[in-house]
Each structure stands twice: as C-alpha cells, then as structure tokens.
NUDO-642150 format. One record per residue (C-alpha): x, y, z; residue number from 1. Coordinates in steps of 0.05 Angstrom, whole numbers. Each point is the difference from the previous one (the first is absolute). Layout:
@px->X, py->Y, pz->Z, resi->NUM
...
//
This chain:
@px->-9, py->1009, pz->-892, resi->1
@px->-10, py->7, pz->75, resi->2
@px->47, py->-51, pz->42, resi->3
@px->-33, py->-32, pz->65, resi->4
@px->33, py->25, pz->62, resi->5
@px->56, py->-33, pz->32, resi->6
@px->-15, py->-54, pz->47, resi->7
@px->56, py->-29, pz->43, resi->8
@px->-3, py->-76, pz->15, resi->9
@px->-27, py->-24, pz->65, resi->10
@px->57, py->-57, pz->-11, resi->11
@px->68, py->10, pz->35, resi->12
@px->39, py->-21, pz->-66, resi->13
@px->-41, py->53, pz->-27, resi->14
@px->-25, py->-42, pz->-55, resi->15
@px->-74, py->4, pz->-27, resi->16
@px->-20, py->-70, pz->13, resi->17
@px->16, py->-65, pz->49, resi->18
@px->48, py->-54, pz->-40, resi->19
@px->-26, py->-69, pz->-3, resi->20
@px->54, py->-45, pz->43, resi->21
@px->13, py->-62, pz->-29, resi->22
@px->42, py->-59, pz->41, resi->23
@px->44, py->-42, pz->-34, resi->24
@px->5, py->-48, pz->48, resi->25
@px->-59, py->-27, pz->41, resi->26
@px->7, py->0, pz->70, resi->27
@px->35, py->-70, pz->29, resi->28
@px->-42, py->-53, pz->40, resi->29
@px->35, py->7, pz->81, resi->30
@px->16, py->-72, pz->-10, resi->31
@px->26, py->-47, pz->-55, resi->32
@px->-45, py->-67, pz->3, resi->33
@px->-68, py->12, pz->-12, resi->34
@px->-57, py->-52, pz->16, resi->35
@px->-11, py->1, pz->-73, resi->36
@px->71, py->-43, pz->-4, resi->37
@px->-28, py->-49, pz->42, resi->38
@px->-6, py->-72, pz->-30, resi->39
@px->-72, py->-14, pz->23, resi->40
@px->-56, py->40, pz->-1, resi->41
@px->-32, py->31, pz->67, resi->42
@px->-62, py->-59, pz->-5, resi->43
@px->45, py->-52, pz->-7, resi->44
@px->25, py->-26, pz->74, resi->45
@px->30, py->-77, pz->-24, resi->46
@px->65, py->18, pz->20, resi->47
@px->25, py->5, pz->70, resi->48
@px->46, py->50, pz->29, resi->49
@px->-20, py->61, pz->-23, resi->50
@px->-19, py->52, pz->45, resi->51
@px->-37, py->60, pz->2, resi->52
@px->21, py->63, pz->54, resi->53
@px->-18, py->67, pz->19, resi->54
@px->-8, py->40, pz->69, resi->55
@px->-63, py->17, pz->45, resi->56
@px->1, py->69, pz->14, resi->57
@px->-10, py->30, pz->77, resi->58
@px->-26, py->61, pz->34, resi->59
@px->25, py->64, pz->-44, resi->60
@px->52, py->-38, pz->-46, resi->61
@px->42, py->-3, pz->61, resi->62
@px->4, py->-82, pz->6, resi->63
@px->-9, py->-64, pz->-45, resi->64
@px->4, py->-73, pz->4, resi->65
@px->26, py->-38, pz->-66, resi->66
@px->-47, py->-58, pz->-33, resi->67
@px->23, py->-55, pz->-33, resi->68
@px->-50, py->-54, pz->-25, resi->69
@px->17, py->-58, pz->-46, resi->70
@px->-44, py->-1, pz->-63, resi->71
@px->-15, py->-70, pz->-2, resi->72
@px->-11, py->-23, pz->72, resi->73
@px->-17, py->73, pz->30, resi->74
@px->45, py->-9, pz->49, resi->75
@px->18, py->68, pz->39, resi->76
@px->60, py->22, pz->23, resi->77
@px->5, py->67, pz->44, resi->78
@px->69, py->46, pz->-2, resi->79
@px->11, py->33, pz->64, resi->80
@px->13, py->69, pz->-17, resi->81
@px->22, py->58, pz->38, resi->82
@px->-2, py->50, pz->-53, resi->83
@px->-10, py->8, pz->-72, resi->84
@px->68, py->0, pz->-36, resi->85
@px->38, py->-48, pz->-48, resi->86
@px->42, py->-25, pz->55, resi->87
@px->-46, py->-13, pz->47, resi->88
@px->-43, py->-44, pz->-49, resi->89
@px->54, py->-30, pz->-33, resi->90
@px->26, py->-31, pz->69, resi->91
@px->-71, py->-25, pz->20, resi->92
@px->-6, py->-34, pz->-61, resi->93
@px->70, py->-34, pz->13, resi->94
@px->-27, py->-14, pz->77, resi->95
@px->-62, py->-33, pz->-25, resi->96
@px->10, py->-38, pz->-65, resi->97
@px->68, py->-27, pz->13, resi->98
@px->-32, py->-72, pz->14, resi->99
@px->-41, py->-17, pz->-65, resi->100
@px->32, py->-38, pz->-55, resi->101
@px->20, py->27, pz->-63, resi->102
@px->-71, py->-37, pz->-26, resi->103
@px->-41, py->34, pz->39, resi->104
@px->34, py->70, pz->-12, resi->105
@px->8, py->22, pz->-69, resi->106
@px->-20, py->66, pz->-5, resi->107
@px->-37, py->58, pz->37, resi->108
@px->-50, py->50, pz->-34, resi->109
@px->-3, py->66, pz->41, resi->110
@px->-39, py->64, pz->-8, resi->111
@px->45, py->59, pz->-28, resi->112
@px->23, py->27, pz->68, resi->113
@px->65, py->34, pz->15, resi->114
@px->8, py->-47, pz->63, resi->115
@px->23, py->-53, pz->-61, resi->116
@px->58, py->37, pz->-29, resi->117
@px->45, py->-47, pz->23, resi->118
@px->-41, py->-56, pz->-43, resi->119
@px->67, py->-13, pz->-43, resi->120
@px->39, py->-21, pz->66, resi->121
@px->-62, py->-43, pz->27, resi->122
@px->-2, py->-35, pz->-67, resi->123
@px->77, py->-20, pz->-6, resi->124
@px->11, py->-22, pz->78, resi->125
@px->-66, py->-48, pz->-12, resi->126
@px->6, py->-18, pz->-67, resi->127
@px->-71, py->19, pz->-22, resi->128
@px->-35, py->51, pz->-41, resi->129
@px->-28, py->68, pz->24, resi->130
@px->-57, py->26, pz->-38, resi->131
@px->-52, py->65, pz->7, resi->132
@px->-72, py->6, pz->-15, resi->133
@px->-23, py->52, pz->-40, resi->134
@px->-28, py->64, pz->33, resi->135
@px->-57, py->-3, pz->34, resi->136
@px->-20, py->-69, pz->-24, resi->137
@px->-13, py->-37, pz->68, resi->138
@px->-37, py->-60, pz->-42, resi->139
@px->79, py->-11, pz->-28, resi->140
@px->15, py->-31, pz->73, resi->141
@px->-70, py->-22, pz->19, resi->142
@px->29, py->-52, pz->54, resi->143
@px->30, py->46, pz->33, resi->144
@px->-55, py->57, pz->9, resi->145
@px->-44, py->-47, pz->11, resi->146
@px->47, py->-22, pz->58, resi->147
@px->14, py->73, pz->27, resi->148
@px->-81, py->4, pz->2, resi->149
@px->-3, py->-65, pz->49, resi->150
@px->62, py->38, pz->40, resi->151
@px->-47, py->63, pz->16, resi->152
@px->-33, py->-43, pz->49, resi->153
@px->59, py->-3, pz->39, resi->154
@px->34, py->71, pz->-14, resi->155
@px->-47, py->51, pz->-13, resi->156
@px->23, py->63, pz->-39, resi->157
@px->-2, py->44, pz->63, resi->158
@px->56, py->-22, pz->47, resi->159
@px->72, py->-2, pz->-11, resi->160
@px->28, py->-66, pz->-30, resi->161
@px->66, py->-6, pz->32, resi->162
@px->-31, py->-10, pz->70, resi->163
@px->-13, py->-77, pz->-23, resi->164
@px->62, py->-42, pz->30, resi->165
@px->15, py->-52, pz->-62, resi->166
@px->-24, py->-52, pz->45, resi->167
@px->-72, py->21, pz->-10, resi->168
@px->8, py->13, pz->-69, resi->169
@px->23, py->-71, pz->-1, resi->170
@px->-63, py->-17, pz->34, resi->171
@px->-41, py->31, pz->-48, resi->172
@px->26, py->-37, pz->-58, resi->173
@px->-8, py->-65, pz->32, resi->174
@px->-69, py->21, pz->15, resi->175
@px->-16, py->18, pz->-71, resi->176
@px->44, py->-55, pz->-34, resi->177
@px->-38, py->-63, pz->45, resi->178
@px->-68, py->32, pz->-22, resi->179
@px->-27, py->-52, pz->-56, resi->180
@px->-22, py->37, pz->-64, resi->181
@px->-51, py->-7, pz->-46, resi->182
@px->40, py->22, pz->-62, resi->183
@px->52, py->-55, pz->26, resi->184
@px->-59, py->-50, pz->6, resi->185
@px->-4, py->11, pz->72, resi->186
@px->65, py->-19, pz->10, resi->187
@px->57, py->52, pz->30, resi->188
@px->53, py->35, pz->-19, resi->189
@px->48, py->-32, pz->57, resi->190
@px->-22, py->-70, pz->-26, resi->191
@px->15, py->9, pz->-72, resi->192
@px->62, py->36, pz->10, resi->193
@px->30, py->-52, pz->59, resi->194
@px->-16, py->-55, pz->-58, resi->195
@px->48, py->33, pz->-42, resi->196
@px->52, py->10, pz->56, resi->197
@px->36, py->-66, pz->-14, resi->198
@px->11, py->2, pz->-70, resi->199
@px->62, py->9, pz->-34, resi->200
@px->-12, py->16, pz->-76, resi->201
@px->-40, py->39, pz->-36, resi->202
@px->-79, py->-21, pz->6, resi->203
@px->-69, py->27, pz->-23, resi->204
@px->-56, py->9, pz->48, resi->205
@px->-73, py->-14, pz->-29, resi->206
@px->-63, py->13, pz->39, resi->207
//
C-alpha cells in the first residue's frame, strides 16, 4: 500500500483544518436602556416631555451641534458644542434644559454615540430616563431627523459648526419653533409648548 506524501499544514498550529469558534457570550449592547424598554411606542406622541437628541455633523467630523426636539410639540432645542466628547455634551445639556419642569422632561432617546457615555450621570442629576435607538434605525427618533433635516438650511454639512455663537443658534430655534406646522394643525411648536409652561402636574397633550 503506497502512503501519500507528506504535506505540512499551511496553519501555524500546524493542524489540518480551521476550528469552528463558538462565543459563549454575545457581545453586550454599549448602553443598558434600550428604546425597546420604553413605555410607549415610537407612533404614540400623547405624552409630553419626552425628547428625542442626536448631533449634526460638520466639515470632516471635526465639529457638531447637539439637537434636542420634544416629541409631542417638536419643539427644538440646540446644544452649543465645542467638541464631541461626553463632557462637553453632558454640560450643554445641563446649560440648556435646566428650565423645563419635571412634566415636560421625562426622558431623552439618543442615537448610540460615544458622546452619551455619560447618559447614567445625565439621567440621575435630572431625574429622567436615557434611552438609545437601535442601529441605524433613524425612523426610531423620526422627530428628531426630521428636525436635523429643517436645521440643514441653516448649517450646511460643509463649514465648521462651532463658529455659530449660541446666540444664533438661539435664533435659529426661535425661528423654527414660531413656524406654524401642518402636522401641529398649523399651530407651532413655541405655542404649544408655552401653553404647557404654567402647569404644575402631570398633563396629556392631544392634537
């Protein structure tokens, strides 16, 4: 019986064949509240105070500009931003929501970005709930992209973000939060959220 010639493995373990890897554990999600936890559904906008966020993205990754837009009223909030980190979002979002009530800020839903690692600190010195989208499921925070759309009239992608003084990105949002809308019934966002300014409990706002 003739015995086929001796060939050596191409592997560097020197055995004949690749082994099948197997992980035990699947890989965990960056963050621990998914939007899946969420007490209403993304369609259903009867309760007030829960807000959608993410950034606008300048000229080579280099500068953004944080969106915040309540789901129910579509009232937008811009975060003054002069970079991309954690701490740098985390204390715009302390400069610009420190004046709502607890009503009208219960939770935010934010894409899965790094620049919200500190989401557990944001959610204990307000008292609300931080949740994430799914990747790559814009539709999941449909206020919101439809907001940052609106925004790319006034910040194209091309120049660099930071250059706007928060003065004129407070100008912006009272530009875009007086405009009436026809999903509001051609009423604005300013005038349905100012109508919900003075109250002190818990309310529902029906369109």
């Amino acid at each position: 019986m003739r015995l086929a010639p001796f060939t050596p493995s191409p592997l560097r373990s020197e055995r004949t064949h690749r082994r099948a890897q197997y992980r035990t554990n699947k890989r965990k999600p960056r963050f621990e509240q998914s939007i899946h936890q969420r007490s209403f559904q993304p369609e259903d906008r009867s309760e007030v105070g829960h807000w959608e966020g993410d950034l606008i993205i300048g000229k080579n990754q280099g500068s953004a500009t944080g969106t915040l837009v309540e789901r129910t009223t579509r009232t937008v909030r811009l975060l003054h931003l002069t970079g991309r980190d954690s701490a740098t979002l985390h204390a715009a979002i302390r400069d610009r929501m420190s004046d709502p009530q607890p009503a009208l800020f219960r939770s935010i839903t934010w894409d899965q970005g790094i620049e919200m690692a500190r989401h557990r600190t944001i959610a204990a010195e307000f008292g609300i709930d931080v949740f994430f989208a799914d990747a790559r499921s814009p539709r999941q925070r449909g206020s919101d992209e439809n907001a940052n759309g609106l925004l790319r009239q006034y910040f194209p992608k091309g120049p660099n973000l930071c250059a706007h003084s928060p003065a004129r990105l407070r100008a912006v949002e009272d530009e875009l939060n007086n405009r009436p809308r026809e999903i509001l019934e051609d009423r604005s966002p300013a005038e349905l959220f100012a109508a919900l300014l003075p109250w002190k409990n818990d309310r529902v706002l029906h369109r």
